[in-house]
LOMI-432489 format. One record per residue (C-alpha): residue in three letters; x, y, z. Coordinates in steps of 0.1 Angstrom, whole numbers, plus 5000, padded with zeros to 4 digits. Example, Ala and Ser with C-alpha at 12.3 -4.5 7.8 and 13.67 -1.06 7.14 Angstrom:
BEGIN
ALA512349555078 SER513749895071 
% end
This chain:
BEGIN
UNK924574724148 UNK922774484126 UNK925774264119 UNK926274264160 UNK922474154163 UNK922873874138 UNK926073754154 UNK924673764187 UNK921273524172 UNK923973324158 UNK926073244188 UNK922573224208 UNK921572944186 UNK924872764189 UNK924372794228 UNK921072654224 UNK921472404198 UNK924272254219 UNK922172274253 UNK919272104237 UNK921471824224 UNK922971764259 UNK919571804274 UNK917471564251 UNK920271294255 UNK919271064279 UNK915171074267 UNK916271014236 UNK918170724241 UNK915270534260 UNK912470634245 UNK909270634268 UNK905770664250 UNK903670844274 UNK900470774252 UNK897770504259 UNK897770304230 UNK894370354205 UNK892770064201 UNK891369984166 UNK888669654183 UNK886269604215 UNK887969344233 UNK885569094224 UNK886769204189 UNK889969094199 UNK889168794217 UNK886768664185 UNK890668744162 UNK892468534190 UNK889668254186 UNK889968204148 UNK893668274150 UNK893767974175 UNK891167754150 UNK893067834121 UNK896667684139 UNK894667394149 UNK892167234121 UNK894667434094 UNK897867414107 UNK901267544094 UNK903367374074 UNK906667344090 UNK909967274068 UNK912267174089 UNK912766854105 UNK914266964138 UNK911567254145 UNK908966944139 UNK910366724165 UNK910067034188 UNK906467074185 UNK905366684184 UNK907666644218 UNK905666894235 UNK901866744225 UNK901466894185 UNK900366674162 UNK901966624130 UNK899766554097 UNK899866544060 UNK902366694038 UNK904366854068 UNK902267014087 UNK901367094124 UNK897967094144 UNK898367294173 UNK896767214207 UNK895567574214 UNK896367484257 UNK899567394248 UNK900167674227 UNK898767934250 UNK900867734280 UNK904267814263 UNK902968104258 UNK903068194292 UNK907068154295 UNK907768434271 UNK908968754285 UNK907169104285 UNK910269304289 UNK913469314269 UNK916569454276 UNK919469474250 UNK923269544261 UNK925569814241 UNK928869764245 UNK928470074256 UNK925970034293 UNK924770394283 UNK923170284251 UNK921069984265 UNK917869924257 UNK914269814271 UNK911269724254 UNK908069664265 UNK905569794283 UNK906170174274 UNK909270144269 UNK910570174229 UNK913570164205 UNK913970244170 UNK915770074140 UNK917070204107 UNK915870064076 UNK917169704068 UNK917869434041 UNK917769684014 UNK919569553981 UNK920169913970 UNK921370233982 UNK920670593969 UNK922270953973 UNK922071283952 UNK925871213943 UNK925570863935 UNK922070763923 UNK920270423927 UNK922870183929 UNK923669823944 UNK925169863979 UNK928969843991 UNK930469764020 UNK931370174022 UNK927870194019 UNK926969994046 UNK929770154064 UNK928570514063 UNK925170464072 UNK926770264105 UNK928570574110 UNK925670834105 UNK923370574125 UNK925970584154 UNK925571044153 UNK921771054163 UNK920470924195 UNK917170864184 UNK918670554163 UNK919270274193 UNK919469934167 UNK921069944135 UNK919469704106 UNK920869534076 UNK920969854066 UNK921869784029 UNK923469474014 UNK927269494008 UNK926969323972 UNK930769373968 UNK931269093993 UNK930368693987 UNK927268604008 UNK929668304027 UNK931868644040 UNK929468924042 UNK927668844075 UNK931168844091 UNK931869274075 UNK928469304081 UNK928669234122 UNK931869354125 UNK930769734110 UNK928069784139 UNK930169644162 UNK933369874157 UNK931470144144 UNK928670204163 UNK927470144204 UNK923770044190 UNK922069724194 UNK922969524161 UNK920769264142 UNK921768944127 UNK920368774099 UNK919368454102 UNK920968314070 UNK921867914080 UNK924067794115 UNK927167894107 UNK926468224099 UNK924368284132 UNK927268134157 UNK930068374136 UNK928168654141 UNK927468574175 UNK930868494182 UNK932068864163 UNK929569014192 UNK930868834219 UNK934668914213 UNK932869264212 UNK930869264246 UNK934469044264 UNK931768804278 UNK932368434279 UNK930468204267 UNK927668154295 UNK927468514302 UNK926768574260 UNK923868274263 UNK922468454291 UNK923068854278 UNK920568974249 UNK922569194227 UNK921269134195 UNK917769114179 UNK916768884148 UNK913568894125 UNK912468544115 UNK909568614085 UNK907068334084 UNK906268204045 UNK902568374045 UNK900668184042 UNK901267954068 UNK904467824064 UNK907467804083 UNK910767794061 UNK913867604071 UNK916067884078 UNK913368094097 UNK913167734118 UNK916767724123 UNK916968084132 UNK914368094159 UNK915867794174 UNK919667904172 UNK918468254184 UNK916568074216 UNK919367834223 UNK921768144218 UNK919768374245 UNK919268664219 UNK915768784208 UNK913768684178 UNK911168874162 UNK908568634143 UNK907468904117 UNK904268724094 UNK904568954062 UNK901268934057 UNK899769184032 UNK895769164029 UNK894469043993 UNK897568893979 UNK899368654009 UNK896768714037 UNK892268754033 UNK891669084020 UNK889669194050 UNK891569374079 UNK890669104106 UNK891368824077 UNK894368934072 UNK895168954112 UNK894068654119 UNK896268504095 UNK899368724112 UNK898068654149 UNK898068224139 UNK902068254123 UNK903268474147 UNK901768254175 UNK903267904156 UNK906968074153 UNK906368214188 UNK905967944210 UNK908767744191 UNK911267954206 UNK909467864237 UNK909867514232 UNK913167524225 UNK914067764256 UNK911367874279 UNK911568284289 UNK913668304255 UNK913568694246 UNK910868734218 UNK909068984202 UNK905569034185 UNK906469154151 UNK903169324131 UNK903469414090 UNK900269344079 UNK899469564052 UNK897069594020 UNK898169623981 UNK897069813954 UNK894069603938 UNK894769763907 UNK898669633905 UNK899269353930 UNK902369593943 UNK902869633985 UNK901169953995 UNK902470134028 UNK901570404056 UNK897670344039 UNK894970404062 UNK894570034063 UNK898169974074 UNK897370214106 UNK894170024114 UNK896069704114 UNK899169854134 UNK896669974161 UNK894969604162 UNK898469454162 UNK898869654196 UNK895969494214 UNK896869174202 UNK900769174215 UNK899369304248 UNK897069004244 UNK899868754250 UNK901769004271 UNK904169074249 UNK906569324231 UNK905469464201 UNK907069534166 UNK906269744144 UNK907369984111 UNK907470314094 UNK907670204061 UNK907070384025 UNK906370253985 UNK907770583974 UNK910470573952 UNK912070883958 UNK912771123990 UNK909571343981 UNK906271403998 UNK904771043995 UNK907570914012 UNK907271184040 UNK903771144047 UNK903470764041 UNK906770694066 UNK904870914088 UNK901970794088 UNK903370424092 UNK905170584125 UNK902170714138 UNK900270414133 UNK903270214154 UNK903570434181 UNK900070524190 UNK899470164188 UNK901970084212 UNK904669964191 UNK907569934212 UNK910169854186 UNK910070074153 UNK911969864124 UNK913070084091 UNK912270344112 UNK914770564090 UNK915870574052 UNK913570304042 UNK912370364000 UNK910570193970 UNK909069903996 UNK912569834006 UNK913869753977 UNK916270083987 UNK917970304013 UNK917970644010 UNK921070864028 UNK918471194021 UNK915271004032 UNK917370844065 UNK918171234078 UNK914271344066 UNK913071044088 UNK915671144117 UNK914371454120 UNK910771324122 UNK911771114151 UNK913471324168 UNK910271484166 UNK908671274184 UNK911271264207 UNK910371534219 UNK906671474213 UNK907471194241 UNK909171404268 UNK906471524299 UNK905271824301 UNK905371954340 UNK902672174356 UNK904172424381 UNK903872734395 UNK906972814378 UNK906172684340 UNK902472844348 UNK904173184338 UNK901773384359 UNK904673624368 UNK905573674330 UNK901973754322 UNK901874024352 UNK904974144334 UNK903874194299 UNK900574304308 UNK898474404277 UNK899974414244 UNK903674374246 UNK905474024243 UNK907673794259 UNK910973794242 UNK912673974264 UNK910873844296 UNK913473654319 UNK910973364323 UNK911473364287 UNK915673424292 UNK915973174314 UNK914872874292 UNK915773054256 UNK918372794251 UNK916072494255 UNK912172594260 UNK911572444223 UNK912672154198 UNK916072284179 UNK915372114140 UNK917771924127 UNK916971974092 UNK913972194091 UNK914672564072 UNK911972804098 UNK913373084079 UNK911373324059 UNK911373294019 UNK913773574015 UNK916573454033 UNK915773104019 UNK916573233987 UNK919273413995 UNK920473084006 UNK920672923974 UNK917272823978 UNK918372443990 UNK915772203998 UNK915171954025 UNK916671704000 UNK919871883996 UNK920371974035 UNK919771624043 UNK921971524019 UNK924671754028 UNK923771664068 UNK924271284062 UNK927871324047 UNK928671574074 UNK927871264096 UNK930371004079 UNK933071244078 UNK932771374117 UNK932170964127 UNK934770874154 UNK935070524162 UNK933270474197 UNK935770344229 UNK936270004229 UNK939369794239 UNK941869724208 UNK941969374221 UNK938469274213 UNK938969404182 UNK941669234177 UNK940368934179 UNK937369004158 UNK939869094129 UNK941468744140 UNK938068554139 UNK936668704107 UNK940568614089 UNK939968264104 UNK936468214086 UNK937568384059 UNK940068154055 UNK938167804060 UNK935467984035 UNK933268134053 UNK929768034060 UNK927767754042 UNK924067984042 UNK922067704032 UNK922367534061 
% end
């Protein structure tokens, strides 16, 4: 009878597991924040940031490396000083300003795994640009292209993932021929929206050109299509380098968004006050901003926010701190500021899959979202600042978001979720169970864990006693080896393989250029 019972739970939670997944599928792959924002300022707070921000870009300037995005600003009323460097008229500024668009929509391949954001409308990355990768089997090592492969293929298995990163740096491939692996892997492996590095020309236009002969648009439909996202980092502080120049102009010209990103981290490359150090964000991410809006007015852009603190005693980049929240939350009101999207992180310093990095990656992600972030980057398996990807910590930090997920979803009012017949039924003392208000939603009236052991301790041990570590670990290869290659038309991949042989031939991509 027991053994029946057991069954019976077992197949029940099958049913259920498999109903919630159907279920959750479509809020998970457009995520909607039904939240208002918390704001960290008054908005005469704000307005005094925007103020200095707009002094600082005018009587300091930013120092500009790179001839062509020069001309762009002088051509348009900026005046160009000493030593490189650009004064910005704060009318002109705010007048190009004006072009940029709130709203952002990114193609899949794949129609059903597009992607708006803006407004309350948000998408989340994995971690990217990590140099290493980690995994119980393996250790801390330098990435692989099988690396970068797998997490593509466990990035593609959970809806709550909607752009892949840079996940980890294939260091088994020359840096003239890995952008070319690189787009190619999220492009046959995954329907997500895939980011390109902005590492010289020639290694924008082939990756563009790899995502192209993946969408089967022409050439005029690509210019005008956003499928891709780019981060350009401004020097902090205030300094524009030439490839984050070429990038933001390549990306405007090319129709595909840009994210300006100052990585500014308060007492080391920003003032080590909070509004200092925003100030200092608010004036690059303006400067990189507008050139985009030079270059092509209504270009797709993004507000990107990773203003941080460091440990005083150390110098080292400090993450999901209280003062990373405040300045998430400020970073909010200023993107809405300008009207714009916002970007945001979930970012650790632990170096290892353990409680810091649990608390401190949520803490980040709470910060972003209830700030308004509408685009989450390293929003799973980010480690050690960055420096690594984690296959254990990317499952932990799926689970979370799934989380909120589901924290996301509306919760309806009826006469039928009211339960008043339920409560007539059980009267005084019994319980619900077996109630059929209760029956009919078993399979999906609550979030179904991924990861998360709710057992007792006795059956935990009796289990082995296996950690979150070890499921997640055991989860994420479960992933790579049920990955199936999404539809797409051999054709197009055909002439990807054709493309990348051809640069691979002439040599690839000169990426200092």
């Amino acid at each position: 009878m027991n053994t029946q019972r057991s069954g019976g739970r077992r197949a029940r939670a099958a049913k259920r597991a498999n109903a919630a997944e159907r279920a959750f599928d479509a809020a998970w792959r457009q995520w909607k924040n039904p939240y208002a924002p918390i704001e960290q300022f008054s908005a005469d707070e704000i307005e005094a940031i925007h103020n200095a921000s707009l002094k600082v870009l005018r009587d300091t300037g930013i120092k500009v490396l790179n001839d062509e995005a020069r001309a762009y600003y002088v051509q348009v009323g900026m005046r160009e000083g000493k030593d490189h460097v650009i004064h910005f008229d704060p009318d002109v500024l705010m007048g190009l300003m004006a072009h940029a668009p709130s709203e952002v929509t990114l193609h899949s391949h794949n129609p059903a795994r597009t992607v708006t954001i803006g407004g309350r409308q948000v998408g989340i990355t994995t971690s990217a640009g990590s140099p290493n990768c980690s995994d119980l089997q393996g250790g801390r090592r330098p990435g692989t292209l099988l690396d970068y492969d797998n997490f593509c293929k466990v990035a593609q298995a959970f809806d709550v993932i909607h752009f892949i990163g840079p996940v980890v740096e294939p260091q088994d491939i020359a840096m003239g021929l890995r952008h070319l692996h690189m787009t190619r892997s999220i492009a046959a492996r995954t329907e997500k929206i895939p980011f390109v590095y902005f590492r010289g020309r020639e290694a924008i236009a082939d990756s563009y050109e790899i995502l192209r002969l993946a969408h089967g648009l022409n050439h005029e439909d690509f210019v005008n299509t956003p499928v891709s996202y780019s981060v350009a980092n401004s020097n902090s502080p205030l300094q524009l380098d030439e490839l984050m120049c070429r990038g933001i102009i390549d990306a405007a010209h090319g129709g595909q968004m840009m994210i300006l990103t100052p990585f500014t981290l308060a007492g080391a490359m920003a003032p080590v006050t909070i509004p200092g150090a925003l100030v200092m964000q608010n004036a690059e991410a303006l400067a990189g901003l507008c050139l985009s809006q030079i270059v092509r007015p209504g270009a797709p852009v993004c507000y990107g926010s990773f203003t941080s603190n460091v440990d005083m005693r150390t110098g080292a980049p400090a993450f999901g701190t209280p003062e990373y929240v405040k300045a998430a939350f400020a970073s909010g009101q200023l993107a809405r500021r300008y009207n714009l999207p916002l970007r945001s992180s979930a970012p650790t310093a632990s170096n290892a899959p353990d409680a810091q990095a649990a608390y401190e990656s949520q803490m980040s992600l709470w910060g972003a979202l209830m700030g308004g972030a509408n685009l989450i980057l390293h929003g799973a398996g980010w480690l050690e600042g960055g420096l690594t990807i984690s296959a254990e910590k990317f499952i932990i930090d799926v689970e979370v978001l799934q989380m909120f997920a589901e924290l996301f979803k509306p919760l309806e009012v009826t006469e039928a979720t009211l339960g008043l017949e339920a409560i007539a039924d059980v009267g005084h003392g019994g319980h619900f169970f077996g109630t059929q208000h209760t029956l009919d939603r078993f399979e999906t009236a609550f979030y179904s864990p991924l990861l998360s052991d709710w057992s007792n301790y006795e059956n935990y041990r009796d289990r082995g006693a296996v950690d979150a570590t070890q499921r997640a670990n055991r989860i994420f290869f479960e992933k790579v080896d049920a990955h199936q290659p999404p539809l797409m038309d051999p054709a197009r991949i055909d002439a990807i393989d054709a493309f990348i042989a051809k640069r691979t031939e002439e040599g690839g991509a000169n990426i200092e250029r």
